[in-house]
C-alpha positions as CSV (number, residue, x, y, z in Angstrom):
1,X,39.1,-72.6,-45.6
2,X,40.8,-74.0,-42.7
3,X,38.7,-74.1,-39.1
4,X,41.4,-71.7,-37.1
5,X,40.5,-69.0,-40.2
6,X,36.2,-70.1,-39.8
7,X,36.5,-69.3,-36.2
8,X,38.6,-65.8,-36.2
9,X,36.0,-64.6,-39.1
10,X,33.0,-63.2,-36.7
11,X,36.1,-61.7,-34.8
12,X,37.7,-60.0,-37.7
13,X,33.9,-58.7,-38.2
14,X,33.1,-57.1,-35.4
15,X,36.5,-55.1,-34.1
16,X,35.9,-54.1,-38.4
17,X,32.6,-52.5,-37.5
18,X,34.1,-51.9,-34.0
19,X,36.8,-49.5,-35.4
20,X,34.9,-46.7,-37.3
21,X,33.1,-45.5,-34.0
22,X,36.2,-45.3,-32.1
23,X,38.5,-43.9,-34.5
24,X,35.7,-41.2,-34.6
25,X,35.8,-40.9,-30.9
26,X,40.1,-40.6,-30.8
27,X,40.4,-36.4,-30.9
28,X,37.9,-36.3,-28.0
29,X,38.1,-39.7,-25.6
30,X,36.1,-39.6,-22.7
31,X,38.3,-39.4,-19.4
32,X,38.8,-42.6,-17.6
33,X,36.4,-42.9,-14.5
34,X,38.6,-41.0,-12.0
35,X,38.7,-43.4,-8.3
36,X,36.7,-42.2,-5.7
37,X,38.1,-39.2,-3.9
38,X,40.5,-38.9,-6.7
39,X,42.1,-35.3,-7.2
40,X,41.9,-34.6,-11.1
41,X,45.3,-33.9,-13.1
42,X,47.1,-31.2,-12.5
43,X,47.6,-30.4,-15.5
44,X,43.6,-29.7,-16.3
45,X,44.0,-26.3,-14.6
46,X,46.6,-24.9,-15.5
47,X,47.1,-20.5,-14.7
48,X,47.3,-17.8,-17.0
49,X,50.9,-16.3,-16.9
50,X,51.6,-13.0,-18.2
51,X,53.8,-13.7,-21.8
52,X,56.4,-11.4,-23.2
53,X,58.2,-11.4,-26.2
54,X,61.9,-11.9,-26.6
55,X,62.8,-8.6,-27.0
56,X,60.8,-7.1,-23.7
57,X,62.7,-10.2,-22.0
58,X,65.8,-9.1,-23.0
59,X,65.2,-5.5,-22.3
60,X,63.3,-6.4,-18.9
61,X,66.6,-8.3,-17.8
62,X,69.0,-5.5,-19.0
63,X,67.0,-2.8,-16.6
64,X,65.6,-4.5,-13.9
65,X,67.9,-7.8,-13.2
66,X,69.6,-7.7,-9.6
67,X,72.8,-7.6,-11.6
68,X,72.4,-5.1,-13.7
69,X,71.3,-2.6,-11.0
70,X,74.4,-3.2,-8.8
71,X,76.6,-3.1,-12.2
72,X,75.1,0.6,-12.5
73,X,75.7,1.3,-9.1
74,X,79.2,0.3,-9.2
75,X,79.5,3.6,-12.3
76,X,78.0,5.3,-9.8
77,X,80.5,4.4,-7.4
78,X,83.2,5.0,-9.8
79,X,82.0,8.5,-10.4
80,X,82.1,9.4,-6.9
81,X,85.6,7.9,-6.0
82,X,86.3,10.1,-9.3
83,X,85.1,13.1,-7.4
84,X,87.2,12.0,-4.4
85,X,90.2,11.3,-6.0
86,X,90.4,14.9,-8.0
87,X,89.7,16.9,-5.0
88,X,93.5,16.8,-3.8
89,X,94.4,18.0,-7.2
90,X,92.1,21.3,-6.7
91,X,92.4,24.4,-4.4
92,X,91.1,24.3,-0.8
93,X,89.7,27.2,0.9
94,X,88.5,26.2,4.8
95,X,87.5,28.9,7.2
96,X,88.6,28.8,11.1
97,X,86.9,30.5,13.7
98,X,87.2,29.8,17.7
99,X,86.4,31.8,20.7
100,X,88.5,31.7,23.9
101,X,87.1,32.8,27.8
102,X,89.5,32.4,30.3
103,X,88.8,32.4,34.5
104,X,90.9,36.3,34.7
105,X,92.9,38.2,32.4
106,X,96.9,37.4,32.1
107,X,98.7,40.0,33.2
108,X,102.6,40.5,33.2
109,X,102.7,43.6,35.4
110,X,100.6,45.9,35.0
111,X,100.5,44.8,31.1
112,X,97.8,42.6,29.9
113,X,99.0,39.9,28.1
114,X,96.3,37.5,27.5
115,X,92.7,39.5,27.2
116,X,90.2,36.9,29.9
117,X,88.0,36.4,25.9
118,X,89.6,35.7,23.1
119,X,87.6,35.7,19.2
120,X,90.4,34.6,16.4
121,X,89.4,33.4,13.2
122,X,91.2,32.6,9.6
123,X,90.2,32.1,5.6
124,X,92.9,29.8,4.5
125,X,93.5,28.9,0.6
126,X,95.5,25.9,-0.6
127,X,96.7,25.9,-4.3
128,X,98.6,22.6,-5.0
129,X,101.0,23.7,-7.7
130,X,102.8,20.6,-8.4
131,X,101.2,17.7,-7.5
132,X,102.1,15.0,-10.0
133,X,101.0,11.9,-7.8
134,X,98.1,13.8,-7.3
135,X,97.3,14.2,-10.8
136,X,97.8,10.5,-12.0
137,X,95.8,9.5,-9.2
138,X,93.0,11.8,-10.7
139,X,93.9,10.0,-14.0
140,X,93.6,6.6,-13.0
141,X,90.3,7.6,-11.4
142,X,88.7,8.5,-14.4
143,X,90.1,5.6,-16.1
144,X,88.5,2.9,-13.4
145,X,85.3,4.9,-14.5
146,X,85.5,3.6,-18.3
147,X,85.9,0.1,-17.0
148,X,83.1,0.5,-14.6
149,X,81.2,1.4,-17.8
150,X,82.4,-1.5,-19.6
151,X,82.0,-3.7,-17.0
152,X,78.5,-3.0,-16.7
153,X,78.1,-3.5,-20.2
154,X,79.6,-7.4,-20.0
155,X,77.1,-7.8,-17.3
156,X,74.1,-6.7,-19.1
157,X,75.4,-9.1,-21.5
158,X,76.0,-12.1,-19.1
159,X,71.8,-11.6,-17.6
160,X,70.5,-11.0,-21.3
161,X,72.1,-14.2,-22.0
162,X,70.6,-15.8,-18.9
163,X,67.1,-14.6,-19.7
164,X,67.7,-15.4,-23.8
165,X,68.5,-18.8,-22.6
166,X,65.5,-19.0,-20.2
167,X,63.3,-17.6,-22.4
168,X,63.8,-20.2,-25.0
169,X,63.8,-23.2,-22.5
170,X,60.1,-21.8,-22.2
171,X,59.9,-22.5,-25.9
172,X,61.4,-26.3,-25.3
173,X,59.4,-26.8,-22.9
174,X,56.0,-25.6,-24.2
175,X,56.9,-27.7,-26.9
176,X,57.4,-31.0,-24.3
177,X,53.7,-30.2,-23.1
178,X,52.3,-30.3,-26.4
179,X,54.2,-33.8,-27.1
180,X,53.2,-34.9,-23.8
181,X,49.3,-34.0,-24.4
182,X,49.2,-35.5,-27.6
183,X,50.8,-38.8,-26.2
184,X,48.2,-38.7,-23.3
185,X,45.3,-38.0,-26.1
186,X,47.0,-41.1,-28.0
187,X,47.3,-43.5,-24.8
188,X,43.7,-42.7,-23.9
189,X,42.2,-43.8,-26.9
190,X,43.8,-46.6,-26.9
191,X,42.5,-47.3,-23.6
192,X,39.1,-46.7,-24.2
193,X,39.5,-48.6,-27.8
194,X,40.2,-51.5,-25.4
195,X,37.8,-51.1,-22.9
196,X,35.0,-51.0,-26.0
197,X,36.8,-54.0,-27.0
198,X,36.6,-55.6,-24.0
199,X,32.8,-54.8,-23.3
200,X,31.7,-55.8,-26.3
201,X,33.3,-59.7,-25.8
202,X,36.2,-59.4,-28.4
203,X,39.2,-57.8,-26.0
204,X,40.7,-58.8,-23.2
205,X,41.5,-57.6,-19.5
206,X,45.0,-57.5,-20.1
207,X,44.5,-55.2,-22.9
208,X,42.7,-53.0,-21.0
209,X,45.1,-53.0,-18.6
210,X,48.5,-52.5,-21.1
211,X,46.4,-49.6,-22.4
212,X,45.6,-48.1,-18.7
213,X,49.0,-48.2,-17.4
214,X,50.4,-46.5,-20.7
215,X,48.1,-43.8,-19.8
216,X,49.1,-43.2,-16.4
217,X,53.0,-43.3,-17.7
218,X,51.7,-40.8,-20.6
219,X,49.9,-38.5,-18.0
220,X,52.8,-38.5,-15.3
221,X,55.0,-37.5,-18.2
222,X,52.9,-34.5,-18.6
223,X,53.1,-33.3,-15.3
224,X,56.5,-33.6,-15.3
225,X,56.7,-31.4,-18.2
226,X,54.3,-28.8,-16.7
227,X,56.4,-28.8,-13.8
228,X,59.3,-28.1,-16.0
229,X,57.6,-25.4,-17.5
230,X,56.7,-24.0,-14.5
231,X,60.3,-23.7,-13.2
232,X,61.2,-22.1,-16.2
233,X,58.7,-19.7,-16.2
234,X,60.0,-18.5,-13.0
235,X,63.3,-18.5,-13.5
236,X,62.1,-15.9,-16.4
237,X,60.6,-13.6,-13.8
238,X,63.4,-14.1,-11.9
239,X,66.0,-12.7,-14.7
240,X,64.0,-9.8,-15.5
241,X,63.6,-9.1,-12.1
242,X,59.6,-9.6,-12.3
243,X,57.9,-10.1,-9.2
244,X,56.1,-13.0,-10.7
245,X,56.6,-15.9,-13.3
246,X,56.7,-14.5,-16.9
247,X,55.8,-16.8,-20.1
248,X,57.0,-16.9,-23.7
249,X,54.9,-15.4,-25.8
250,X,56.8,-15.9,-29.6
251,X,59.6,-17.7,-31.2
252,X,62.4,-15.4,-31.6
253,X,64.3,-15.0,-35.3
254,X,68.0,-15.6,-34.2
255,X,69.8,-15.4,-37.5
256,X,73.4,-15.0,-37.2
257,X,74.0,-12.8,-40.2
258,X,77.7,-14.3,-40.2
259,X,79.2,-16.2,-43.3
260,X,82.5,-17.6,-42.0
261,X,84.3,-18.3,-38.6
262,X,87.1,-16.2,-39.5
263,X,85.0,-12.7,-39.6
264,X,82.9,-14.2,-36.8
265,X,86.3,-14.0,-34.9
266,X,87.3,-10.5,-36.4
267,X,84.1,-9.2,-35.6
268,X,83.9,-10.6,-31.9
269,X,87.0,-9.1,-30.7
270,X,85.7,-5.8,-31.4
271,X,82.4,-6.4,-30.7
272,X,82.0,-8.6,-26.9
273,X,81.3,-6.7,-24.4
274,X,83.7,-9.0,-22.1
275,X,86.6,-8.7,-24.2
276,X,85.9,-4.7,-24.3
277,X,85.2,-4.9,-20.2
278,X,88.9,-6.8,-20.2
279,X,90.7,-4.1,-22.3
280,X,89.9,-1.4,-20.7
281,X,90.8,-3.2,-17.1
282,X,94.0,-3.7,-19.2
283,X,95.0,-0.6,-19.9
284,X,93.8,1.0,-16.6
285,X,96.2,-1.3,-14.6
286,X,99.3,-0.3,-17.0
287,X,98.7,2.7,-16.9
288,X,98.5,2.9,-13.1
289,X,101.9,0.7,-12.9
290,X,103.6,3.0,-15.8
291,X,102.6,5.7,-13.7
292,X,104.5,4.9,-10.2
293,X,107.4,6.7,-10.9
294,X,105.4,9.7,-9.9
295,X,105.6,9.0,-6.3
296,X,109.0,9.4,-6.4
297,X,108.5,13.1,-7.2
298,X,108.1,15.9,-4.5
299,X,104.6,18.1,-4.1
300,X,104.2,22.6,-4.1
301,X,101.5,24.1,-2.5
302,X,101.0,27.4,-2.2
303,X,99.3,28.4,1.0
304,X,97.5,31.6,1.7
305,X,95.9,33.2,5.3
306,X,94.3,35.7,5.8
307,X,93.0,36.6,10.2
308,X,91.2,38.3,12.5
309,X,92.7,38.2,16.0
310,X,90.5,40.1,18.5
311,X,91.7,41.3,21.1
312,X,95.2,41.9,19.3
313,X,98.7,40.9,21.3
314,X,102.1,41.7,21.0
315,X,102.8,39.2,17.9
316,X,99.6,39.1,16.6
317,X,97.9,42.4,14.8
318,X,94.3,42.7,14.9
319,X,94.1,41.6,11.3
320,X,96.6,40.5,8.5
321,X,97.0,38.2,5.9
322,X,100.3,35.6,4.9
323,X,101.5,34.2,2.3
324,X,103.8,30.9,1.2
325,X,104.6,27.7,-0.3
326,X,104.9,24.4,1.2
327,X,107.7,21.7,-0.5
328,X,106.9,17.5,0.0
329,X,109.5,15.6,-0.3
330,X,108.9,11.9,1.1
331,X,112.9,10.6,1.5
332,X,112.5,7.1,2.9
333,X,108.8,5.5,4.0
334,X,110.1,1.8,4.8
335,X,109.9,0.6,1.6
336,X,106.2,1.8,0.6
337,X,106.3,2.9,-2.3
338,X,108.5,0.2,-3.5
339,X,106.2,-2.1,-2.4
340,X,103.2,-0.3,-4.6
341,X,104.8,-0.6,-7.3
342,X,105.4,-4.2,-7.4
343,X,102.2,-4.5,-6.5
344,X,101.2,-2.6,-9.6
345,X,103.2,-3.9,-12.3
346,X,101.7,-7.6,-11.0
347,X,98.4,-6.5,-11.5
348,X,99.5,-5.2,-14.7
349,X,100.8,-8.4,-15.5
350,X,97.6,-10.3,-14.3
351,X,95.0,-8.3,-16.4
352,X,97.5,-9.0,-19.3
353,X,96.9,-12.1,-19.3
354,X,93.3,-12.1,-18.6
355,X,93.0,-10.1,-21.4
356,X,95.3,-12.4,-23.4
357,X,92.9,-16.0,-21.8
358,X,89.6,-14.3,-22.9
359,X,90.4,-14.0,-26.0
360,X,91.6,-17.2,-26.8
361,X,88.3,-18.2,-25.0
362,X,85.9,-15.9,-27.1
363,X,87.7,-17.4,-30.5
364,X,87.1,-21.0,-29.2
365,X,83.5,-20.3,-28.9
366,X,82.9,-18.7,-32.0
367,X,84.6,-21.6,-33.2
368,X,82.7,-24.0,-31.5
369,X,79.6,-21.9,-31.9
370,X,79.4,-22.6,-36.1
371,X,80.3,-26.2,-35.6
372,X,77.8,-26.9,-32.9
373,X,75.5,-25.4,-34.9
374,X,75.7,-27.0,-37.8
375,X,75.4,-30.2,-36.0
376,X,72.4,-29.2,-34.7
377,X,71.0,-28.4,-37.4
378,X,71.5,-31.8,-39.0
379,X,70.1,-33.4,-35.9
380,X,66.9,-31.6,-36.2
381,X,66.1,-32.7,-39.9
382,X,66.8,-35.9,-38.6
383,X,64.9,-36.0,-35.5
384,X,61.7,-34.1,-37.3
385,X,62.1,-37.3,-40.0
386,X,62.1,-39.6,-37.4
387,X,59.2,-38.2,-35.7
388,X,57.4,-38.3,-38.9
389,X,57.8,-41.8,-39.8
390,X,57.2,-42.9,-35.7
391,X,53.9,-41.4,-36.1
392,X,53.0,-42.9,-39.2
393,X,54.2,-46.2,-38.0
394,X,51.6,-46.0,-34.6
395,X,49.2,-45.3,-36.9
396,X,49.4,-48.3,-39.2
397,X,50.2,-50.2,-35.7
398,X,46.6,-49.3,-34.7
399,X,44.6,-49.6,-37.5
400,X,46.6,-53.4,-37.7
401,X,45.4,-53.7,-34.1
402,X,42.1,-52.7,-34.6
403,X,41.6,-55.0,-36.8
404,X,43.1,-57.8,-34.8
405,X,46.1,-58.5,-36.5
406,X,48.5,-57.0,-33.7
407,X,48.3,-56.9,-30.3
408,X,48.2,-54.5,-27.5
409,X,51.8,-54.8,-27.0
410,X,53.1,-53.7,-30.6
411,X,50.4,-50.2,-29.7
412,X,52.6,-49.6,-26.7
413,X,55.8,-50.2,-28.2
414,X,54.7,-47.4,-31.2
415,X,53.1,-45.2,-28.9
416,X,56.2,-45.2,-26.8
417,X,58.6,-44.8,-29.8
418,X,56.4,-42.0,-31.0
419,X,56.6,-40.3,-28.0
420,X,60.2,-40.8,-27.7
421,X,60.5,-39.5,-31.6
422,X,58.8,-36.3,-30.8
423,X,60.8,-35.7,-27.5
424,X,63.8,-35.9,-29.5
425,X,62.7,-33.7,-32.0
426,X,61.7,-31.0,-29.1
427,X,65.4,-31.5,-27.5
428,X,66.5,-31.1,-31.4
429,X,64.9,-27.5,-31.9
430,X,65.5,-26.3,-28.5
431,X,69.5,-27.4,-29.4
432,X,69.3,-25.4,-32.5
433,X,67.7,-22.1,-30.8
434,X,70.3,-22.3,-28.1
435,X,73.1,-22.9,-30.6
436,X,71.9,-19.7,-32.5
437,X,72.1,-17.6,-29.8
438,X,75.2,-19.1,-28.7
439,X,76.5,-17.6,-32.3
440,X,74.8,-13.9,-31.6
441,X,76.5,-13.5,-28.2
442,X,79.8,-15.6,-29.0
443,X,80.2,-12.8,-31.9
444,X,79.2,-10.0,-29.9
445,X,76.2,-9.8,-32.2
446,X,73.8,-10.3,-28.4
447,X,72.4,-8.0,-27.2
């Protein structure tokens, strides 16, 4: 046996019996002696946050987002310009009343012609008769309600999506705190392995110190990752219009229930609320700029009046009534309604094609949706595999280390692939829930 072997024995022996007492320590290492005045992680004191599941997010965000609540204003609004617009289509009745005191009587003579107080008051009906403009004004009113509706609709859509997509970057990131907690567990057991290594005479102090500083890189990568949560917990609250942050509470079941791109596509262009918000503003602009040939057209009203002149004058009973009809007949306004109508038929032509972009746009992304998705469904067997065999490499890395035959350096290098491993793995699943819901809403299928 050769002398380098003879001297490395006693060695080999004690980080052997060295091992077994702090591989028996690993799932609960003491904390490193903080310095003094230190402040203790952040991350040891972490709040409760109320959690929701992904339903009551989704529902939350339809109801209560900022959005949402002007988009249901804006129907609102739409009804009442829908009141407006009819009301020149419907009969009028106003009532007139005034009284009249002059400084003296007028007199022509000895005839009085204009009493010194004068009481005069009227009931006056309006009936329009033929009103065409009128009418398609009324119309188009009641169309620009329908896309009101369905413009809301795309916009509950549009903050569902927000808060879907929040909701599951909660999931992510959950997910990055546990990876980042379990590397921090890792790193400190490593560290106090080799500070029990270095007390007892076998380590070294720039073991110790390898092992320390992957500690503090494991625990500042923790923090981050609570921070992240954080943010995203709050941008939760914020899409649900909660006066607070708002946590995950479940992992949602996203199946698509789609078998091929080609219905996907069928089914989207019936289903999105976008493409049914760009229809209807569609077919409300034609039919606005089809309509413009009423304003070429003349307007009847009949007109009814019935009085009470007090006291009465030489052309004016006491009482009576009158009767009428009024013709409109615009001849030449400078061009206006020419103008109008150009105006209309390009607006026509605009949501035409707006109509005509989105949908190319919503069969691109179911499209892109399936592949996507597939991908990242590949990537995630992939990076869970990867993961698995990262870990089971550290772990052969240490128990090699602990009994001498690596060094500190190879435990960092596994401990960081690990960590790297599982971070990929966590950007993996949080690629394939966000891919899945991209499906659901590219297909109209969300919300």
């Amino acid at each position: 046996m050769s002398t380098q072997l003879m001297t490395r024995l006693p060695l080999l022996a004690l980080t052997l019996l060295a091992a077994p007492a702090v591989r028996a320590q690993a799932p609960a290492p003491a904390p490193a002696t903080p310095a003094p005045g230190a402040t203790p992680p952040a991350w040891e004191d972490v709040p409760t946050i109320p959690a929701v599941d992904f339903d009551e997010a989704i529902r939350l965000a339809s109801t209560r987002a900022t959005s949402a609540a002007i988009a249901a204003e804006e129907v609102s609004r739409a009804d009442a310009l829908l009141v407006q617009a009819r009301s020149p289509s419907l009969p009028a009745l106003a009532v007139n009343g005034t009284y009249t005191h002059l400084d003296s009587a007028r007199r022509l003579g000895s005839t009085v012609t204009a009493a010194q107080d004068q009481q005069y008051g009227s009931v006056a009906l309006s009936v329009p008769l033929f009103a065409p403009s009128r009418w398609y004004q009324w119309s188009h009113a009641r169309d620009a309600v329908d896309v009101a509706r369905a413009s809301e609709a795309d916009v509950r859509r549009s903050v569902t999506l927000v808060a879907g997509r929040v909701y599951l970057a909660i999931l992510a990131q959950r997910r990055a705190v546990e990876v980042s907690r379990r590397a921090v567990e890792t790193a400190r057991a490593h560290f106090e392995f080799a500070r029990h290594r270095r007390a007892g005479g076998v380590g070294n102090a720039l073991d110790e110190a390898r092992a320390d500083q992957q500690l503090a890189t494991s625990e500042v990568q923790l923090e981050n990752a609570l921070s992240g949560l954080s943010r995203a917990q709050e941008a939760l609250g914020i899409a649900t219009g909660s006066d607070g942050p708002l946590d995950a509470r479940t992992d949602p079941d996203l199946a698509a229930g789609v078998t091929s791109p080609e219905d996907a596509v069928r089914a989207a262009e019936d289903a999105r609320a976008d493409l049914r918000a760009a229809r209807e503003r569609a077919r409300a602009a034609h039919r606005v700029a089809r309509d413009s040939w009423a304003d070429w057209l003349p307007t009847v009203s009949a007109v009814s009046l019935t009085f009470l002149q007090d006291p009465s004058t030489s052309t004016t009973p006491r009482d009576g009534w009158q009767a009428g009809l009024v013709l409109s007949f615009p001849l030449f306004e400078g061009g206006l309604r020419t103008g109008q109508r150009r105006e209309r038929d390009a607006l026509d032509a605009e949501a035409r094609s707006q109509l005509d972009g989105l949908t190319l746009q919503a069969r691109s992304e179911v499209r892109g949706a399936f592949v996507t998705l597939r991908h990242a469904e590949a990537a995630l067997a992939q990076a869970r595999r990867g993961a698995e065999r990262a870990h089971a490499a550290l772990a052969l890395v240490e128990d090699a280390y602990r009994a001498g035959a690596t060094t500190s350096l190879d435990v960092v290098d596994a401990e960081q692939r690990a960590r790297d491993a599982d971070t990929a793995a966590v950007v993996a699943e949080d690629a394939v829930r966000q891919g899945r819901l991209d499906l659901l809403a590219a297909t109209g299928r969300f919300p």
